[in-house]
N, CA and C of each residue as an Amber inpcrd file, in Angstrom:
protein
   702
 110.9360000  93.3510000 103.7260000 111.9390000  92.8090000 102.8170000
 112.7000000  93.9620000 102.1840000 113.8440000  93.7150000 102.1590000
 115.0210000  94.7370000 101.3770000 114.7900000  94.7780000 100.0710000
 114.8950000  96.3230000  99.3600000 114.4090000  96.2600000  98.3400000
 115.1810000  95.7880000  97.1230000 116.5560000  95.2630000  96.6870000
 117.4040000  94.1720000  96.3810000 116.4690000  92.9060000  96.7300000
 116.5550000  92.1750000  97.6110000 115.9220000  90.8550000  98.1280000
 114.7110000  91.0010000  97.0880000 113.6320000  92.0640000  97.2020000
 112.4270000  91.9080000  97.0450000 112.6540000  91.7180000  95.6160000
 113.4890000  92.5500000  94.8040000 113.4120000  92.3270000  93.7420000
 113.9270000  90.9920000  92.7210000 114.9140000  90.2710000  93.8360000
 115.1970000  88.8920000  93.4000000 113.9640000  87.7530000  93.1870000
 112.8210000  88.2550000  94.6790000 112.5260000  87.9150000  95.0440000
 110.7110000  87.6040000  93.8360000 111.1720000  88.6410000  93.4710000
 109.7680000  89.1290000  92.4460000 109.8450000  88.6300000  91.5280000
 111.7110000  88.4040000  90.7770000 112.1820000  87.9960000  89.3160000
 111.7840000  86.3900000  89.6070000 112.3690000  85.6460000  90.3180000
 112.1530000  84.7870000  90.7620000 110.5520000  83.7640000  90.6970000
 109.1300000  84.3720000  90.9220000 108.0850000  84.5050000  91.1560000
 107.4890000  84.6510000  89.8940000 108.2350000  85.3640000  89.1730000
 107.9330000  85.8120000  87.6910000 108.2690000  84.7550000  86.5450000
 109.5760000  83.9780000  86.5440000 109.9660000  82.9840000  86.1960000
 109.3400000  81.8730000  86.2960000 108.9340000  81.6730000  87.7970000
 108.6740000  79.9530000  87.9050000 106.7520000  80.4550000  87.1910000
 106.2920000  81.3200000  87.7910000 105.2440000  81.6700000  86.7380000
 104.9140000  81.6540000  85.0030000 105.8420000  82.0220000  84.4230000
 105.8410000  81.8170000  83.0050000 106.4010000  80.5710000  82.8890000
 107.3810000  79.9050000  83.3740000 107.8490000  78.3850000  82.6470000
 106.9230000  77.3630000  83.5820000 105.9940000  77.2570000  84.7480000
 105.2050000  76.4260000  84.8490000 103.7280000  77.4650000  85.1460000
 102.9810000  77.6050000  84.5680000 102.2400000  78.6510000  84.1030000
 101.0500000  77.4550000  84.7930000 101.0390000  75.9150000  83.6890000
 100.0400000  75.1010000  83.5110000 100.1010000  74.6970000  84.9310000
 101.3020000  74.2180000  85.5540000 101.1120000  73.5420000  86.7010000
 100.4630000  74.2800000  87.7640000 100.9150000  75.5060000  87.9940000
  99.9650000  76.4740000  88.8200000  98.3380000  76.6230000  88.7690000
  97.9070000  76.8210000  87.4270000  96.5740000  76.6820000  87.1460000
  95.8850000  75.0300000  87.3320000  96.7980000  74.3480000  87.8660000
  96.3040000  73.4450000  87.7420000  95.8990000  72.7040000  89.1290000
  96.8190000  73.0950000  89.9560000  97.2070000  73.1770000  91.3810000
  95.5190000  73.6720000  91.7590000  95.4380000  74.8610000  91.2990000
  93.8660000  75.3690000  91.8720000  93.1250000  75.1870000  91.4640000
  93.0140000  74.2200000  90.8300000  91.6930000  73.1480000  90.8360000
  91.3170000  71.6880000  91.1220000  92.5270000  71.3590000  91.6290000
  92.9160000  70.2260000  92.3400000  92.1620000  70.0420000  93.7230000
  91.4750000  68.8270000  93.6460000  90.7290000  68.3800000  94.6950000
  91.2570000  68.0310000  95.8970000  91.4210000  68.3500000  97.3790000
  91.9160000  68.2020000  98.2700000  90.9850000  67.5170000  99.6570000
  92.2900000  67.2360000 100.6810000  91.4750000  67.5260000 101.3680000
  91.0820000  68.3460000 102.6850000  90.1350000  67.9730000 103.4870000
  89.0820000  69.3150000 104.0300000  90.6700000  70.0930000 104.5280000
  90.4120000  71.5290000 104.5470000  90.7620000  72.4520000 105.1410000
  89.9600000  73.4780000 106.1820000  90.6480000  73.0130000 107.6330000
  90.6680000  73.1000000 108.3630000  90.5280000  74.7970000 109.2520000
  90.0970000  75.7400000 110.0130000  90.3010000  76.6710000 110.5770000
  90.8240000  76.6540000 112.2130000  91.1550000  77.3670000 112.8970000
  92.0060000  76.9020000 113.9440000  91.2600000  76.3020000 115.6040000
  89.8250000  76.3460000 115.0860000  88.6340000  75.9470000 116.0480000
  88.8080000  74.4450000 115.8110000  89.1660000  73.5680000 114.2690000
  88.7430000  72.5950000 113.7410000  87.5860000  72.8490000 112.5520000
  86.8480000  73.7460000 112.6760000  86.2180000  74.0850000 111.8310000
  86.1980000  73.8530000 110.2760000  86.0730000  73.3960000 109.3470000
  86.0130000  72.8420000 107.7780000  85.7000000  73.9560000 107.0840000
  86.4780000  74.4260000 106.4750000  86.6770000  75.7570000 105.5350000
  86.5260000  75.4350000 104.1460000  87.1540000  74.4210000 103.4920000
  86.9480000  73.4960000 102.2810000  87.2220000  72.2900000 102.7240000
  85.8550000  72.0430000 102.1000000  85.2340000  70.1820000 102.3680000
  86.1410000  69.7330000 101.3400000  86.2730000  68.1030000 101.8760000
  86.9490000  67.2410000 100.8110000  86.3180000  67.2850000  99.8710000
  87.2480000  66.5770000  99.0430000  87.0150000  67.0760000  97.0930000
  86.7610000  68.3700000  96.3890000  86.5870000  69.4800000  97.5060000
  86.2600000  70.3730000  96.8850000  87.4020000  71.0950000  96.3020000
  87.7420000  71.7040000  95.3670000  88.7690000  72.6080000  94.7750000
  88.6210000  74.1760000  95.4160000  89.9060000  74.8220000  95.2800000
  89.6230000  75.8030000  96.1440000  89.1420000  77.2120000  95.3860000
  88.9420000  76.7640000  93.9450000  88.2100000  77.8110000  93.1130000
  86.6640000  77.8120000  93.4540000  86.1090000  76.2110000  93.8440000
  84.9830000  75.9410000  93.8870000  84.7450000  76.8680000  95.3120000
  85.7450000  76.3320000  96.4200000  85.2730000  77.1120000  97.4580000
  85.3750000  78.4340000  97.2750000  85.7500000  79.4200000  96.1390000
  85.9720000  80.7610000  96.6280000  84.6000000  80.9820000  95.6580000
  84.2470000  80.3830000  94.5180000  82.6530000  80.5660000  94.1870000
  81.8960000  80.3760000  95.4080000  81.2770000  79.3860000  95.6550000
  80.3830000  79.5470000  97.2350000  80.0820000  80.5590000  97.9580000
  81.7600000  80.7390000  98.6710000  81.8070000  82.0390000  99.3640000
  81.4810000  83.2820000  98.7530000  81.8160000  83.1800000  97.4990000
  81.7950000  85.0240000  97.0720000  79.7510000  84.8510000  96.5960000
  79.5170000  83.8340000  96.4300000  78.1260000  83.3780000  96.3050000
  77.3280000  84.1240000  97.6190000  77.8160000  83.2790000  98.5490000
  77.3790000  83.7160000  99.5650000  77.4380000  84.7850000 100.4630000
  78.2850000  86.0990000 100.0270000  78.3630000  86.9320000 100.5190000
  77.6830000  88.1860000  99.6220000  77.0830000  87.4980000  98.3240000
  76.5590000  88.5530000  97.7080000  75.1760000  88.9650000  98.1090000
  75.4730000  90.5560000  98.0740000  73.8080000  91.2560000  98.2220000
  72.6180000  91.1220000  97.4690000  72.1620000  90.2370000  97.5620000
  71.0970000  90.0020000  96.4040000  70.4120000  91.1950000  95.9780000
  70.2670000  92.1630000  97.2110000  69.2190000  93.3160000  96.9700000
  69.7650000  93.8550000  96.6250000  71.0120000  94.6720000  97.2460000
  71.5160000  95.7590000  96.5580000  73.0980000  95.7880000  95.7900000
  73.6740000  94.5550000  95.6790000  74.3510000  93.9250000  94.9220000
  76.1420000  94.3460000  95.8950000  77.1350000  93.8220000  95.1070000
  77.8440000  94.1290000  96.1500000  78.1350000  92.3970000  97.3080000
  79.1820000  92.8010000  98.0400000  79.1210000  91.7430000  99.1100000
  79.1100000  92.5090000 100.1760000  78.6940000  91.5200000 101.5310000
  78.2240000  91.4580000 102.8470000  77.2750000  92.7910000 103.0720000
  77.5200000  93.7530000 103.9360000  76.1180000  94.3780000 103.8580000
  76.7310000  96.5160000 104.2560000  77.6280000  96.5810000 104.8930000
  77.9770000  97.7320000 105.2100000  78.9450000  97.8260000 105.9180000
  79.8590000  98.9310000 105.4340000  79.8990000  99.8980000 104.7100000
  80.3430000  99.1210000 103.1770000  79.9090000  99.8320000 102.1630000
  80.2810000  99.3030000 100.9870000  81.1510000  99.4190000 100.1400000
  81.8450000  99.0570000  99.9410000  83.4330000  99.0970000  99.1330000
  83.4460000  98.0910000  97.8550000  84.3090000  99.0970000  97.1680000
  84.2970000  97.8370000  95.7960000  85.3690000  96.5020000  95.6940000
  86.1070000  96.2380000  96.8040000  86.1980000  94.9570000  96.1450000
  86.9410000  94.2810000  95.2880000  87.3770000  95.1180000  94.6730000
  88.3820000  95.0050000  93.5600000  88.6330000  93.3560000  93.2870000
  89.6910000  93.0400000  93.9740000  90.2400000  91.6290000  93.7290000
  88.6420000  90.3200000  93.5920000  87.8890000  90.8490000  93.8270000
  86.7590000  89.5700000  94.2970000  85.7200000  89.9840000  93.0620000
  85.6380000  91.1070000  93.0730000  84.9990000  91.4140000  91.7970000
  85.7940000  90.8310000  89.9780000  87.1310000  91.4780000  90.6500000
  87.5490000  90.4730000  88.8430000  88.2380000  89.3810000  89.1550000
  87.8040000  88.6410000  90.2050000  87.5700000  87.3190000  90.2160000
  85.8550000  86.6510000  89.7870000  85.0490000  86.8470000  89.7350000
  83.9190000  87.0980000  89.3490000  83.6390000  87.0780000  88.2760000
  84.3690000  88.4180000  87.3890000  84.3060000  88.5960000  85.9410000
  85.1730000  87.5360000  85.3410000  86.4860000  86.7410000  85.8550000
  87.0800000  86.3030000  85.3450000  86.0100000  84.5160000  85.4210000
  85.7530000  84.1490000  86.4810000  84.5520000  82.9420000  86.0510000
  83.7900000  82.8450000  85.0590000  83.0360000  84.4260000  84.8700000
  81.8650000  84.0700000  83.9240000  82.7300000  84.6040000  82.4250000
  83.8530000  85.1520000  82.4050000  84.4300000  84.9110000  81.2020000
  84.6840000  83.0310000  80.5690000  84.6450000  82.2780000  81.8060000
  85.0850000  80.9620000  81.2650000  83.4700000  79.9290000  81.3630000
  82.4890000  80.9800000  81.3630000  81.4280000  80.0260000  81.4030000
  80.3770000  80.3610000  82.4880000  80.8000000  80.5870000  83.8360000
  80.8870000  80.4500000  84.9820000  79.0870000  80.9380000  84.7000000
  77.7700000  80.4490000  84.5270000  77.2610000  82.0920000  84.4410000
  76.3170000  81.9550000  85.6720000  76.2900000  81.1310000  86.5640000
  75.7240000  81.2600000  88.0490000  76.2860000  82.8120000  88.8330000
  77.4440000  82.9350000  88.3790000  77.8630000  84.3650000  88.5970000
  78.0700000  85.3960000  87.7390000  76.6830000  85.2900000  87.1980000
  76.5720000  86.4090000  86.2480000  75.9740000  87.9250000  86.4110000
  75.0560000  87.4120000  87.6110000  74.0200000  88.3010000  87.6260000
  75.1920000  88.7000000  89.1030000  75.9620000  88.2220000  90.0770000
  76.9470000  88.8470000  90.8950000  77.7930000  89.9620000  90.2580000
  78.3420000  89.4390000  89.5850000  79.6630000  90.5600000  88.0210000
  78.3020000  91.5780000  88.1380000  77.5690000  91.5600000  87.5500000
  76.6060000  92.9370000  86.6490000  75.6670000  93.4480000  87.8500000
  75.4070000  92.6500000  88.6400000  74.8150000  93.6800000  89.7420000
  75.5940000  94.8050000  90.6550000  76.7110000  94.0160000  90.7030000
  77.7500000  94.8610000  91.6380000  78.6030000  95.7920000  90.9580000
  78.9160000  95.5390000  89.3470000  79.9300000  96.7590000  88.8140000
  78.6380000  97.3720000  88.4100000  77.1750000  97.1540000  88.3400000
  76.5800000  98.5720000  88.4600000  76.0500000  99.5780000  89.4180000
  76.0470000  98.5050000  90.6630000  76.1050000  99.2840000  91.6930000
  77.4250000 100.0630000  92.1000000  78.5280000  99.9460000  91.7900000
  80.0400000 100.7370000  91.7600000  79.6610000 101.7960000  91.1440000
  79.5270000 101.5320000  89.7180000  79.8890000 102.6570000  88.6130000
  78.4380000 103.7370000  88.9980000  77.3290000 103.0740000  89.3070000
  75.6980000 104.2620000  89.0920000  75.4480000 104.1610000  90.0910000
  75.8480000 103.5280000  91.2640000  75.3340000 103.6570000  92.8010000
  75.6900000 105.3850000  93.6090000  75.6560000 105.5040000  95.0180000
  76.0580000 106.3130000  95.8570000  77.9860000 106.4100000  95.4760000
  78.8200000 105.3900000  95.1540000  80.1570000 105.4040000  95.3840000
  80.8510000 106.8200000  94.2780000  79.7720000 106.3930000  92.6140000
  79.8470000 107.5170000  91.5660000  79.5370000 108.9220000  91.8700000
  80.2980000 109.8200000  91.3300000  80.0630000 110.8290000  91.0040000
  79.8000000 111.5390000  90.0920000  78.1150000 111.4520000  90.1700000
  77.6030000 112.0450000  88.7350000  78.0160000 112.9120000  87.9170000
  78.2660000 114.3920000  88.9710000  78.4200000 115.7300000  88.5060000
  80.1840000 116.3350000  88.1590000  80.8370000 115.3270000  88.5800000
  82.3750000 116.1440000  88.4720000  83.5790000 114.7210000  87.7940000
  82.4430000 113.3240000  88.1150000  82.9830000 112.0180000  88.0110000
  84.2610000 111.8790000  89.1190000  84.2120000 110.4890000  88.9090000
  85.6700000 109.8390000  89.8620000  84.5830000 108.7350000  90.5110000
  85.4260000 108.4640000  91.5680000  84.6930000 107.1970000  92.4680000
  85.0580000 107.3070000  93.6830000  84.1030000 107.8140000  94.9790000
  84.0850000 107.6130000  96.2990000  84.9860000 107.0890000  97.0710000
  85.3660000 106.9660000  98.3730000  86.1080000 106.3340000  99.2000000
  85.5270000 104.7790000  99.4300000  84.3360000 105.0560000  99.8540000
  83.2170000 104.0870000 100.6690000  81.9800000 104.5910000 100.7910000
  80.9510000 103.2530000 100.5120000  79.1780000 103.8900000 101.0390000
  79.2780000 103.0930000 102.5090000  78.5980000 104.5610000 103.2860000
  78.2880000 103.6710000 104.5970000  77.2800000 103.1490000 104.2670000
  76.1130000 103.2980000 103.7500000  74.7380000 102.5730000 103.3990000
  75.1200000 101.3810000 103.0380000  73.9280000 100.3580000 103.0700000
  74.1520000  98.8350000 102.5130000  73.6440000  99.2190000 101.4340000
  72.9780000 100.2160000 100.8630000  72.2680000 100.2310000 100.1040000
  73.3560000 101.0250000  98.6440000  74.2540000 101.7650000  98.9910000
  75.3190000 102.1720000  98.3720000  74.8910000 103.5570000  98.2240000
  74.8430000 104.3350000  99.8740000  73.6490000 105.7740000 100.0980000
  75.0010000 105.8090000 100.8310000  74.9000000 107.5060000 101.0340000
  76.1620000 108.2140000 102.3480000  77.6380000 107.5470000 102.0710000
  77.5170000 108.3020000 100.7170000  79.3530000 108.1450000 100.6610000
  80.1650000 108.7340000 101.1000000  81.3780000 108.4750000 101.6080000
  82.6140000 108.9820000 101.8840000  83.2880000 109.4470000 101.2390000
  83.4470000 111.1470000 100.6210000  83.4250000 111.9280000  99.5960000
  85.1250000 112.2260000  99.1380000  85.6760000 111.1500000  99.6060000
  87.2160000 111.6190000  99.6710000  87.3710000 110.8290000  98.3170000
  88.0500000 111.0560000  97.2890000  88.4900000 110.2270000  95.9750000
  90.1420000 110.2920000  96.4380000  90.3420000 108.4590000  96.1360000
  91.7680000 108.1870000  96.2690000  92.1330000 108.0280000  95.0860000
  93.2420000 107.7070000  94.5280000  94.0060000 107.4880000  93.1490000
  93.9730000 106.1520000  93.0960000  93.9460000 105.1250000  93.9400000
  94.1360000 103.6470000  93.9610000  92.9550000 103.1540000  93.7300000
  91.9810000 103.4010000  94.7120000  90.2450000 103.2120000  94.2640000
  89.4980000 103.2950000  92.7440000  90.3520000 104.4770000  92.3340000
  90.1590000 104.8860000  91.0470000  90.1720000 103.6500000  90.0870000
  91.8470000 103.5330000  90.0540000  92.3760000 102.7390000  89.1260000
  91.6170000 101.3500000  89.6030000  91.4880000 100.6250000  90.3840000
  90.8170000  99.5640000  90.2020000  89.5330000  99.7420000  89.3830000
  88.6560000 100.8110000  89.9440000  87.5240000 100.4250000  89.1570000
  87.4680000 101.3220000  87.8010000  88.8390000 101.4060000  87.0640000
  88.8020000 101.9110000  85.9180000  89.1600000 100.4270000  85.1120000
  89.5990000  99.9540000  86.1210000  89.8770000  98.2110000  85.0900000
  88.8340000  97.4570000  85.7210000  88.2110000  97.2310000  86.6730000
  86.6290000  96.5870000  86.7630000  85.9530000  96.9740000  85.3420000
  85.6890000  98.7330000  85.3810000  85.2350000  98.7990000  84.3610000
  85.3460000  98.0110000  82.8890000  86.8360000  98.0570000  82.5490000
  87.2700000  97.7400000  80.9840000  86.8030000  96.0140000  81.3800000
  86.8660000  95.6020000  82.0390000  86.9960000  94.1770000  82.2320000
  85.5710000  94.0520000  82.0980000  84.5450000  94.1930000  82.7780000
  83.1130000  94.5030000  82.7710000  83.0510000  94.3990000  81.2090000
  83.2400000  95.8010000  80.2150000  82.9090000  95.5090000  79.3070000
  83.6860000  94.8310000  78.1290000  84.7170000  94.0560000  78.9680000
  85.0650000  92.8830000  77.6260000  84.3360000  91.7780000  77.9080000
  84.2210000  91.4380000  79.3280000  83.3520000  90.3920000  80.1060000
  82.0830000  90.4320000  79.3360000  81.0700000  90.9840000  79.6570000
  80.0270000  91.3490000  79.6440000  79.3950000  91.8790000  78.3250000
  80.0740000  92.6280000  77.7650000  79.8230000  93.3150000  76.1770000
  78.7960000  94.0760000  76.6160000  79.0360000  94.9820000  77.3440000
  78.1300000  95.8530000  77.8440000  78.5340000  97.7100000  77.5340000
  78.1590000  97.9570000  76.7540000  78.9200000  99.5850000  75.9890000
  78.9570000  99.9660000  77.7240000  77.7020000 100.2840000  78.0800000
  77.3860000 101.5060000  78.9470000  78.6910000 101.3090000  80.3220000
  79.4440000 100.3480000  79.9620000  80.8920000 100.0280000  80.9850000
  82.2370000 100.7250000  80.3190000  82.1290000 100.3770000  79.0000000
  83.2950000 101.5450000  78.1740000  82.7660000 103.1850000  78.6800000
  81.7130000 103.3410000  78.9160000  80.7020000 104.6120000  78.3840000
  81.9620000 105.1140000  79.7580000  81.5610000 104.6810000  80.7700000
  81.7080000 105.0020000  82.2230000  83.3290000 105.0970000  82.3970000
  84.0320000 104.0160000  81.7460000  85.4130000 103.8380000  81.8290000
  85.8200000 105.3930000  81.0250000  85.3650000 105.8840000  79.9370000
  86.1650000 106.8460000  79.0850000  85.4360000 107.8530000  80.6700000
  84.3510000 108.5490000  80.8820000  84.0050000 109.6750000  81.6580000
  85.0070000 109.4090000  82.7800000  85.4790000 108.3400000  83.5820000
  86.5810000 108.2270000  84.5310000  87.8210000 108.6500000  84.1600000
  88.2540000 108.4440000  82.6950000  89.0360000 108.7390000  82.3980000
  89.9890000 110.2520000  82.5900000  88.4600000 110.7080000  82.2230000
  88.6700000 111.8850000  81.8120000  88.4510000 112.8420000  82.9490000
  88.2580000 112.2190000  84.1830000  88.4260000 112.8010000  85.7800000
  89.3840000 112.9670000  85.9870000  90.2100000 111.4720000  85.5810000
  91.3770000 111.3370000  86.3220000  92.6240000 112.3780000  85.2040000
  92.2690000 112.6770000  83.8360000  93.4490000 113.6780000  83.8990000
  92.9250000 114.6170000  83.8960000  91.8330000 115.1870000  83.9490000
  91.5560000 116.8110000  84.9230000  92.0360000 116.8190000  86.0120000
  91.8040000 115.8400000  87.0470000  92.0100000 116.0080000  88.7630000
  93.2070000 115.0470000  89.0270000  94.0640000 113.9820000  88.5790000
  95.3230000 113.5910000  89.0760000  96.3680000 113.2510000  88.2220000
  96.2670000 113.8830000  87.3510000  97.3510000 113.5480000  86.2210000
  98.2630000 114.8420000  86.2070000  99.4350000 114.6350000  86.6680000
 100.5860000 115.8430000  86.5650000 101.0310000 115.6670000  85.3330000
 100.6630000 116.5450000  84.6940000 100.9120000 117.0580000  82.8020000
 101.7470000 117.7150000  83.0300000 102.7570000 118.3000000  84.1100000
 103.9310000 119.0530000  83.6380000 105.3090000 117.5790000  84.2710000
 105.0470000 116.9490000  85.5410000 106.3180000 116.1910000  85.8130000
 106.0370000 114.8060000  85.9300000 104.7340000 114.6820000  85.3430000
 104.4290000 112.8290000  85.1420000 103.6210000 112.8590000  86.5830000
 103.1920000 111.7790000  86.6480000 102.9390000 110.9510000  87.8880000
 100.9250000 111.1370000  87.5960000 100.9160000 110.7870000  89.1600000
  99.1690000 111.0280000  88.9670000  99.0350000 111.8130000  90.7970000
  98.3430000 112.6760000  91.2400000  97.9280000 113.2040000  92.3360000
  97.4410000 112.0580000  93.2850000  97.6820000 112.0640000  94.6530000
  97.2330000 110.6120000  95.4660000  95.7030000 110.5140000  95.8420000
  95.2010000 111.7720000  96.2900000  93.8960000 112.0440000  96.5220000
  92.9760000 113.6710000  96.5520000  91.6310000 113.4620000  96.3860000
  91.1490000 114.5580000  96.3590000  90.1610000 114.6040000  97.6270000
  90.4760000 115.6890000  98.4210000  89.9370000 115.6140000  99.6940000
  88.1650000 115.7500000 100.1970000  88.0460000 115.3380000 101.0140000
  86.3720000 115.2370000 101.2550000  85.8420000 116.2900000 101.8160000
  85.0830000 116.9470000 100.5340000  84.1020000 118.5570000 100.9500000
  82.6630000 117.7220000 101.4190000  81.9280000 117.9400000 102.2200000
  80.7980000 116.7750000 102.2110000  79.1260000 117.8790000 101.4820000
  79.9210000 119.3980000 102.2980000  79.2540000 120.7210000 101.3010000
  79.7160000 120.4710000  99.8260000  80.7010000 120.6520000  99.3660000
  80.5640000 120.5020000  98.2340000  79.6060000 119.2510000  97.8350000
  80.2980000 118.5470000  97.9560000  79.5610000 117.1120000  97.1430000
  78.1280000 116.8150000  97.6490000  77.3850000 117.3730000  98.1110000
  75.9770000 117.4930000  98.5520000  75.5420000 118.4040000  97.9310000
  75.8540000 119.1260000  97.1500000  74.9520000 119.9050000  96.3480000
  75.3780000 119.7760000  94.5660000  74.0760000 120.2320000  93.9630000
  73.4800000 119.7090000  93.0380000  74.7860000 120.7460000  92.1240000
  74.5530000 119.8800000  90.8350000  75.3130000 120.2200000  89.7390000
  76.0260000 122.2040000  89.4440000  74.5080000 122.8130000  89.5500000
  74.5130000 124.0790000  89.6700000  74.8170000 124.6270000  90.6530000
  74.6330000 124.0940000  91.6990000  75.0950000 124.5010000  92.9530000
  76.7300000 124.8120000  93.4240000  77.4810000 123.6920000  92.7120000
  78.7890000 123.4180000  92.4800000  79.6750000 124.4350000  91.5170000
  78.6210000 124.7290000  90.8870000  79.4480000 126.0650000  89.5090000
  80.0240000 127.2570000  90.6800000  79.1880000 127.5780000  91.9180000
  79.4410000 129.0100000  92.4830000  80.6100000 128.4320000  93.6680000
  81.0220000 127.0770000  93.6300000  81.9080000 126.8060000  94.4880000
  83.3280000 126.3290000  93.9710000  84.3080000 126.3950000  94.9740000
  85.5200000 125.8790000  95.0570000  85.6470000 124.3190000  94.8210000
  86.2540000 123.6110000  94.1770000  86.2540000 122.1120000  94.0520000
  86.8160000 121.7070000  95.1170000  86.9080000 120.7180000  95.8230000
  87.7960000 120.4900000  96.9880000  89.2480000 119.9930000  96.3730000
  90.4540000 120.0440000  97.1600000  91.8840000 120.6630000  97.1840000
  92.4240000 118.9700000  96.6780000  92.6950000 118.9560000  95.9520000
  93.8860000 117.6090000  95.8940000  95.2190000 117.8040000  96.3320000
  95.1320000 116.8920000  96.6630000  96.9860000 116.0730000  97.5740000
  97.4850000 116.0980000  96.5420000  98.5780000 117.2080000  96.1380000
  98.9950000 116.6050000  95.3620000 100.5230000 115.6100000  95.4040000
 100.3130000 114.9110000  96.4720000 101.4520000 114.0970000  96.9450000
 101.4800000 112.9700000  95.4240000 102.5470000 112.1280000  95.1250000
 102.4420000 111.5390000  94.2650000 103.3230000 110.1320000  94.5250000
 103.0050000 109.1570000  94.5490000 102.9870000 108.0380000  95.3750000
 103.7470000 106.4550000  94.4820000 104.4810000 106.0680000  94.5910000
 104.6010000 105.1490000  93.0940000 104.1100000 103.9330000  93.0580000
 103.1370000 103.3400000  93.9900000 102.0880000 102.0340000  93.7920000
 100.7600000 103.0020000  93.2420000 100.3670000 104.0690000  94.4310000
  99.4720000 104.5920000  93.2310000  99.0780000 104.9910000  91.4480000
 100.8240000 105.9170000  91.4990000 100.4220000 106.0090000  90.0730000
 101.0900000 104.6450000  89.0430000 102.0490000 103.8190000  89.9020000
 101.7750000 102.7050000  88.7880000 100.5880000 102.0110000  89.0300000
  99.6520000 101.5280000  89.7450000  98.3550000 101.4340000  89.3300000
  97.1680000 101.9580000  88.3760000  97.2560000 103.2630000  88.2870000
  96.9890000 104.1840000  87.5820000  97.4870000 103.6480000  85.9850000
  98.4560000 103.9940000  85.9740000  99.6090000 103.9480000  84.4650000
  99.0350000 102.5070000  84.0720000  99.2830000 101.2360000  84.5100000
  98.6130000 100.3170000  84.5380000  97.2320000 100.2000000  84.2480000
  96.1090000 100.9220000  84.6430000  94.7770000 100.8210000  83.9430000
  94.7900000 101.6500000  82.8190000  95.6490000 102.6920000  82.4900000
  95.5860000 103.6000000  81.3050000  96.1910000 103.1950000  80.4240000
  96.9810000 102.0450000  80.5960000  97.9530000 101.0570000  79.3690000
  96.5630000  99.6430000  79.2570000  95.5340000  99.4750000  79.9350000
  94.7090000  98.5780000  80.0510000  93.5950000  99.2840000  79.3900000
  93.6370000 100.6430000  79.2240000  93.0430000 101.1350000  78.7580000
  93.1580000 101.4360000  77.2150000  94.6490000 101.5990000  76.7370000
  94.9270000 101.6720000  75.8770000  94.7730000 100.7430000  74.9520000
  95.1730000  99.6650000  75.0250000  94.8000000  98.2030000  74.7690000
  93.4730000  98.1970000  74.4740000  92.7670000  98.4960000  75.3600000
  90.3690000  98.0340000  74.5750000  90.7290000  99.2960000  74.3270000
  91.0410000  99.9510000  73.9580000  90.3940000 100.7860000  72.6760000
  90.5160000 101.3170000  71.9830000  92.5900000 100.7250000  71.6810000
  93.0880000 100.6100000  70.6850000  93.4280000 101.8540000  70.3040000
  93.4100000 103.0560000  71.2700000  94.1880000 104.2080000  71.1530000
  95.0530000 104.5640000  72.4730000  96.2310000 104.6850000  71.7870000
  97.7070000 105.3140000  72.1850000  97.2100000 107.1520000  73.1650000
């Protein structure tokens, strides 16, 4: 789409959103019927609403053991996760223990980085073991608002705790303090990031891109204005 068009196209989207706000929310919870896959297959049974079906599913794809959905490689998820948090904000609390198993397997699993902070590419492990040591700027920002969301959700400090130490990665390692923006990624040392805290003092950090991208850093800018907001400093 042309970027004129797109932007009609967005204002547009934005409008019928704020002046029928109710009818939309209302639409997705509206009982239908079965939906169909292209075998014939029944994807949502009659009567079911399609919020109900995306509980089920995200039900059913959770790791009971090691939290997280389906099984490997492990990724956070973003959209399904604060869909999650946003249920058990309204009650939801069958998906309670989904929300808090999985943003602590994100934030304290294999994906974290204890010693320098930020957040992983991907765990190949199911277990959230053998990460993919590359930090993107987009990865980031989602789970810097998982985080804040976590702990408005949840009222859980040790989720602010984690959100401020991310913070404070991201303007050491992608925040351009002289021409704005945020850095796109920091590249994968697998030497570096395999060795221990002290080990890391006698080495080189690995090299950031500093390419600068504008869905990335408005994503970014976006969790740091989401940020600004919980905690009420500018």
């Amino acid at each position: 789409v042309e970027p004129s068009r797109m932007m009609r196209l967005l204002q547009r989207v934005a409008e019928a959103f704020e002046q029928r706000r109710d009818d939309i929310g209302a639409l997705s919870d509206t009982k239908r019927s079965p939906v169909k896959d292209d075998t014939g297959g029944v994807l949502i049974e009659e009567g079911e609403s399609l919020i109900d079906w995306l509980e089920h599913h995200v039900a059913e794809q959770f790791d009971v053991v090691h939290g997280g959905f389906g099984t490997k490689p492990k990724q956070v998820h973003a959209p399904t996760v604060r869909f999650v948090l946003n249920r058990v904000s309204v009650g939801q609390t069958n998906l309670l223990e989904v929300a808090t198993r999985t943003l602590d397997a994100i934030a304290w699993g294999g994906l974290y980085d204890d010693v320098n902070g930020g957040v992983f590419r991907y765990c190949s492990g199911c277990d959230w073991t053998a990460p993919h040591v590359e930090k993107l700027l987009d990865i980031n920002a989602s789970v810097l608002e998982l985080l804040l969301d976590g702990w408005a959700v949840l009222g859980e400090r040790r989720y602010r705790d984690r959100a401020v130490e991310l913070i404070r990665y991201v303007l050491d390692t992608f925040a351009d303090h002289d021409a704005g923006g945020f850095f796109s990624s920091q590249y994968a040392d697998t030497d570096y990031y395999s060795t221990d805290a002290m080990g890391r003092q006698t080495l080189a950090q690995p090299r950031v891109d500093r390419s600068i991208y504008s869905d990335g850093t408005a994503k970014m800018a976006g969790a740091f204005l989401h940020a600004t907001a919980a905690f009420g400093d500018s």
